[in-house]
ZAZAGU-897710 format. One line per 3 residues: number of its first residue (from 1); their letters; for each residue x, y, z of C-alpha. Coordinates in steps of 0.25 Angstrom, whole numbers, plus 2048, in hexadecimal, padded with zeros to 3 digits. Layout:
N
NUM> A> X Y Z | ...
***
This chain:
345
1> XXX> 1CE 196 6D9 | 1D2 18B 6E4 | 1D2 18F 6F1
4> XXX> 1E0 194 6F5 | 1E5 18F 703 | 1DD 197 70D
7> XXX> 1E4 1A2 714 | 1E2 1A6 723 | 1D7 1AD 725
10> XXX> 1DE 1BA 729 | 1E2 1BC 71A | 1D5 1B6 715
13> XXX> 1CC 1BF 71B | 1D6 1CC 71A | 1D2 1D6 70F
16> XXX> 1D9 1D6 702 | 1DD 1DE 6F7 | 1E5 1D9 6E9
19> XXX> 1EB 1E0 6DF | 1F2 1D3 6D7 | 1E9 1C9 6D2
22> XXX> 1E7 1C5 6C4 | 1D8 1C1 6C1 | 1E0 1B6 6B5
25> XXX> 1E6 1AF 6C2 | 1D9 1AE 6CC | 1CF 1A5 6C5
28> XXX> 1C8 19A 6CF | 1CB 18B 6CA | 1BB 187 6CB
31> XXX> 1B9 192 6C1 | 1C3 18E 6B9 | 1BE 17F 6B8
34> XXX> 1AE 186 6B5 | 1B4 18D 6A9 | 1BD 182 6A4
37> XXX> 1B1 178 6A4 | 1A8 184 69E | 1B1 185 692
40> XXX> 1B8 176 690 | 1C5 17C 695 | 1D0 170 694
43> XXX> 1D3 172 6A6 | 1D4 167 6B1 | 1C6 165 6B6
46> XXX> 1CA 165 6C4 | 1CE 171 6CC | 1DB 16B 6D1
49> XXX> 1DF 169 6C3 | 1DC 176 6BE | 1E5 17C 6CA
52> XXX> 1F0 177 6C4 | 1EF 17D 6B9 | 1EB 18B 6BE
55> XXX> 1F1 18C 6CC | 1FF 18C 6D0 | 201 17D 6D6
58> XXX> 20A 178 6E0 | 213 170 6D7 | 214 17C 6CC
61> XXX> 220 184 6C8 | 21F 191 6CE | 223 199 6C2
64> XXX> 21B 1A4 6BA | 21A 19A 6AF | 212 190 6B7
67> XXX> 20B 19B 6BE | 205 1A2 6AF | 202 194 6AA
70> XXX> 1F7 195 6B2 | 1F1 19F 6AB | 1F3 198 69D
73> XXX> 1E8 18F 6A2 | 1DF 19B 6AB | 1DF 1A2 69D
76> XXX> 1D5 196 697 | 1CB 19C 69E | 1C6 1A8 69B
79> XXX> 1BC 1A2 690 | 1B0 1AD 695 | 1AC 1BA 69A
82> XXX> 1A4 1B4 6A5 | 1B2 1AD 6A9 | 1BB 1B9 6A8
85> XXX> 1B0 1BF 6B1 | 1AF 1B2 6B9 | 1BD 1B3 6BB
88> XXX> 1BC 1C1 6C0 | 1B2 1BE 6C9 | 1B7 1B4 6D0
91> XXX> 1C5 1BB 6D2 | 1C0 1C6 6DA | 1B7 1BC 6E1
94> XXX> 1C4 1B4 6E6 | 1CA 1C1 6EB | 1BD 1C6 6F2
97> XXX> 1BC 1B8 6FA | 1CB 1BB 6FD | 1C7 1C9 705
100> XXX> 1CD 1CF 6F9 | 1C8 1DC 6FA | 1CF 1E6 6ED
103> XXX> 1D4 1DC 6E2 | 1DB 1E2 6D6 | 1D9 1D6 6CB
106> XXX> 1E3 1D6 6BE | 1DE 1CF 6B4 | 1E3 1CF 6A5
109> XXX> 1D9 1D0 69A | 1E1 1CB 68F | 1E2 1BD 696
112> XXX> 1D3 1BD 69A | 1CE 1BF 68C | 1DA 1B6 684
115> XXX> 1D2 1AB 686 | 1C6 1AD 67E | 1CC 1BC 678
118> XXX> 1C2 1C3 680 | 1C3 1D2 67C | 1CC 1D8 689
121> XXX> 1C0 1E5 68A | 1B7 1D8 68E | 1C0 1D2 697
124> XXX> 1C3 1DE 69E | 1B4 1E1 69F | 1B1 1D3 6A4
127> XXX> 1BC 1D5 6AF | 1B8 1E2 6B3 | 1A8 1DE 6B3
130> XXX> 1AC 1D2 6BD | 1B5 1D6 6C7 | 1AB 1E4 6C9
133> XXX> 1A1 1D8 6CB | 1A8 1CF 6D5 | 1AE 1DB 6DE
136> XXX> 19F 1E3 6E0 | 19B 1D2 6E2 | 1A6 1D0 6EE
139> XXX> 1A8 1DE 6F2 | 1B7 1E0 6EC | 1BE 1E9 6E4
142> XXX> 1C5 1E6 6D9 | 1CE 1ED 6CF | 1D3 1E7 6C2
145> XXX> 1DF 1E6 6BC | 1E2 1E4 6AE | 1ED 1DD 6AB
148> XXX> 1F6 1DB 69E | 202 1D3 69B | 20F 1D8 697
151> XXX> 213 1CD 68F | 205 1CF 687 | 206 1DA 67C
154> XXX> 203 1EB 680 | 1F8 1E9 676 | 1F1 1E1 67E
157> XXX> 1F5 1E9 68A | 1EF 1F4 684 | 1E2 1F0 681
160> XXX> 1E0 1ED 690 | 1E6 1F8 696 | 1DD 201 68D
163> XXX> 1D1 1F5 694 | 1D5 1F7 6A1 | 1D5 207 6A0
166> XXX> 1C6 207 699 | 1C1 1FB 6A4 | 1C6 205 6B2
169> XXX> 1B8 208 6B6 | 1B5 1F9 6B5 | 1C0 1F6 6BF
172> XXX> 1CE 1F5 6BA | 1D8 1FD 6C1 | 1E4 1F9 6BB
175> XXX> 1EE 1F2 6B2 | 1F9 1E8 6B4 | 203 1E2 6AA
178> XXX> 207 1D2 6AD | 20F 1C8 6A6 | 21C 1C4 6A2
181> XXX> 225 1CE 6AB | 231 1C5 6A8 | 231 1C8 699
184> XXX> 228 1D3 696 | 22C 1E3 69B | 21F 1EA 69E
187> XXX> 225 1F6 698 | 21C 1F5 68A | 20F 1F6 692
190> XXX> 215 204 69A | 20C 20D 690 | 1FF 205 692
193> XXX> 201 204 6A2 | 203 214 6A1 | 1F7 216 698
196> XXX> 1EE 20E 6A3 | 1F4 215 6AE | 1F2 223 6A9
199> XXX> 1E2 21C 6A8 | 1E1 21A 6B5 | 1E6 20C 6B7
202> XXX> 1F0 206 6C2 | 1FD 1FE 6BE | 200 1F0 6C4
205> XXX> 20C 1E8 6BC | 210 1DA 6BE | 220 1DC 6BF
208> XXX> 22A 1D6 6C8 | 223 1C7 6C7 | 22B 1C2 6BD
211> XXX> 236 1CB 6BB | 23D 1D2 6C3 | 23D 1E2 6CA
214> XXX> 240 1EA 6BD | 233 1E6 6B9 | 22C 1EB 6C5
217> XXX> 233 1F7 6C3 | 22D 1F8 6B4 | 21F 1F6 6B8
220> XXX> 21F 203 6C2 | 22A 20B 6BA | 226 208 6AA
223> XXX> 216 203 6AD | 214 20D 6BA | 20F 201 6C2
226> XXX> 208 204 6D0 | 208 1F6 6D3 | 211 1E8 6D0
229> XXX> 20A 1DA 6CD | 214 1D2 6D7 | 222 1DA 6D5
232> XXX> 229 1D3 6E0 | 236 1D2 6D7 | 238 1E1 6DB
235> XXX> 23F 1DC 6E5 | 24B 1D9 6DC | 24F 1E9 6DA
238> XXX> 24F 1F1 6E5 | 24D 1FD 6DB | 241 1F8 6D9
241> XXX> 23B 1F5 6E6 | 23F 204 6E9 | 238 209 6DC
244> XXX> 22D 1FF 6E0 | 22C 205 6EF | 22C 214 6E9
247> XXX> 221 214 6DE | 218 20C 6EA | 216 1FF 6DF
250> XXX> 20D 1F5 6E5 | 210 1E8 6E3 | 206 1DB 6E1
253> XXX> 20E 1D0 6E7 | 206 1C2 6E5 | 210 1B9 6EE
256> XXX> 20B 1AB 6E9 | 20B 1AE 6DB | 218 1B3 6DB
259> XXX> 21D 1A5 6E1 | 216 19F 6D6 | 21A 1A4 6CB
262> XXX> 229 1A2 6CF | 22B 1B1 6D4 | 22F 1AB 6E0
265> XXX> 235 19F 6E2 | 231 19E 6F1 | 225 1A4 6F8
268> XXX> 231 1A9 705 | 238 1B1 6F9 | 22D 1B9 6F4
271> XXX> 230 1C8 6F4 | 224 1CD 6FD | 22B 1D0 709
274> XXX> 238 1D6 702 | 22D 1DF 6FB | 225 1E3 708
277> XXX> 234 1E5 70E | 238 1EE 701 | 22B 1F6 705
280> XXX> 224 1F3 6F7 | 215 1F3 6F6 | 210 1E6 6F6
283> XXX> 202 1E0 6F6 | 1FF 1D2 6F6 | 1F7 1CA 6E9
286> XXX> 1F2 1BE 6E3 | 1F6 1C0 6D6 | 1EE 1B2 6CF
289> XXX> 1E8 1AD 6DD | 1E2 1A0 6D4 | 1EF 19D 6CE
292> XXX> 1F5 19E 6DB | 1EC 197 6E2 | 1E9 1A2 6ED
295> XXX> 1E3 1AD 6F1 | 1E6 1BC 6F8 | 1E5 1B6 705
298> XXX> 1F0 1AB 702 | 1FA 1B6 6FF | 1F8 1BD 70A
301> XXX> 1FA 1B1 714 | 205 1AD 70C | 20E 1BA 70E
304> XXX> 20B 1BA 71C | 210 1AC 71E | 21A 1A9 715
307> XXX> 220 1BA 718 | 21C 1BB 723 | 214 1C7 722
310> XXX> 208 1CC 72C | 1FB 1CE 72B | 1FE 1DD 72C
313> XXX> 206 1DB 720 | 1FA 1D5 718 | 1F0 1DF 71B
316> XXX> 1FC 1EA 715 | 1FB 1E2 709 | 1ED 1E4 708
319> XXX> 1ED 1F1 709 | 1F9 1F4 701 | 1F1 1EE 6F6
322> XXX> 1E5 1F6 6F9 | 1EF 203 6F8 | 1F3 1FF 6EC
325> XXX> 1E5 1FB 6E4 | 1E3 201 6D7 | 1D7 20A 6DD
328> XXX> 1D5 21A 6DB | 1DA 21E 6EB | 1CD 221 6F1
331> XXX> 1CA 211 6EF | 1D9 20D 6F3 | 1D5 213 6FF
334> XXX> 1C9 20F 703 | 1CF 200 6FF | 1DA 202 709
337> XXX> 1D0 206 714 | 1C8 1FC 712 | 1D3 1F3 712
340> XXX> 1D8 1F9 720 | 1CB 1F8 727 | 1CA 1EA 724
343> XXX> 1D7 1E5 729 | 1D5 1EF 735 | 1DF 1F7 730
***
């Protein structure tokens, strides 16, 4: 990944937690260029080429459509198991150099193993198998997340959900549903999320991206999610936001990416503040930090400056994500603590 602009060193050496980012949207360019010439894969040969095809640029439309075309040309490269597991690798690798302390990494076996139809057990066992690796290596904890999309058939959902329950001791700790909100109701894939909850997995749903509040109120009445991927069109019913405010849903708010891909149409229009005014619970995230070109630290400078938020309004964020970990309590605890004692709390 290129080096996003350097944040100060306040939020730079702060310790982190994530609960939004998608392993699909973190791959480094160098790495992208080794696999490229490894396989004769048909990419600029220069770095500042290959941006352009894989990170948000200056001059682009910021509209989802230019934002997931980026992946049409990421998904080229999962052409091994030694990548998928490269891959993996180096994500939690970027987030420990970021002081990212707990790291909850979606990542969407259908789209990892598409390329070369890898079977999806494998791909889930190559995941698992690296990111154990690289968190005992850097001295993190991660969680993983298995993600599906909701434009994608239940049968496929199926199979990885039955995946993500058989591969807990391994590491995943939860499921997500993702895709096109705007034409596609979660509503097919209720049972399945209730089949994986009632096995021990936690709930996070991308809703409220694309579409608007009635979806966020899907995800937690129909799906019974704990969390929602982004969710900052809540906003637009206040029923929702009570509802919201009542069942305690956290919400993963990734404020560049939402700018990005058009959720926004200006940075000083973002919902964050009316959220944390509304009383939601809301946590601060990446989402695809090499799409976007950034890191955890970025985000949090960025709400400072451009809300006007505090340092005392960061470190909330980072423990509201901590409290919100998929972790059995005794651990969610212990994270919170550690958490404390190192912001002097």
């Amino acid at each position: 990944m290129a080096n996003p602009t350097s944040p100060s060193s306040v939020y730079a050496t702060m310790p982190k937690v994530e609960l939004h980012r998608h392993l699909e949207g973190s791959l480094r360019l160098e790495t992208m260029l080794d696999i490229a010439r490894e396989f004769g894969l048909t990419v600029p040969a220069s770095l500042h080429r290959l941006s352009g095809l894989v990170q948000v640029q200056e001059h682009d439309p910021l509209t989802f459509q230019n934002f997931l075309a980026k992946f049409n040309t990421l998904r080229l490269f999962y052409r091994s198991p030694e990548i998928i597991q490269r891959v993996a690798r180096e994500a939690i690798e970027d987030a420990a150099r970021d002081n990212v302390r707990y790291m909850e990494l979606r990542f969407t076996p259908v789209a990892l193993g598409r390329a070369e139809s890898f079977p999806l057990q494998e791909v889930m066992g190559w995941v698992c198998a690296s990111a154990a690796g690289a968190a005992a290596d850097h001295g993190m904890r991660i969680g993983l997340i298995a993600s599906v999309n909701r434009h994608e058939s239940t049968e496929l959902a199926e199979q990885v959900a039955a995946l993500a329950v058989d591969f807990r001791a391994q590491g995943v700790v939860g499921m997500d549903l993702a895709g096109n909100e705007a034409e596609f109701s979660a509503e097919p894939f209720a049972g399945i999320f209730a089949g994986v909850r009632q096995d021990g997995l936690r709930l996070t749903i991308h809703a409220g991206e694309w579409a608007g509040a009635h979806n966020v109120r899907e995800a937690i009445e129909v799906l019974g999610a704990e969390r929602i991927g982004h969710g900052v069109r809540v906003m637009e019913d206040e029923a929702v936001v009570a509802l919201s405010r009542e069942r305690g849903t956290t919400f993963e708010v990734c404020v560049t990416s939402n700018y990005q891909t058009g959720v926004v149409n200006d940075l000083d229009a973002h919902q964050l503040p009316a959220m944390l005014a509304a009383g939601l619970d809301v946590t601060i995230n990446t989402d695809d930090p090499s799409v976007s070109n950034i890191d955890l630290s970025h985000e949090y400078e960025l709400v400072c400056e451009r809300f006007g938020l505090s340092l005392e309004d960061i470190q909330g964020f980072v423990l509201a994500a901590a409290r919100a970990a998929f972790l059995p309590p005794g651990e969610r605890e212990a994270l919170v603590g550690q958490l404390e004692a190192e912001l002097g709390l």
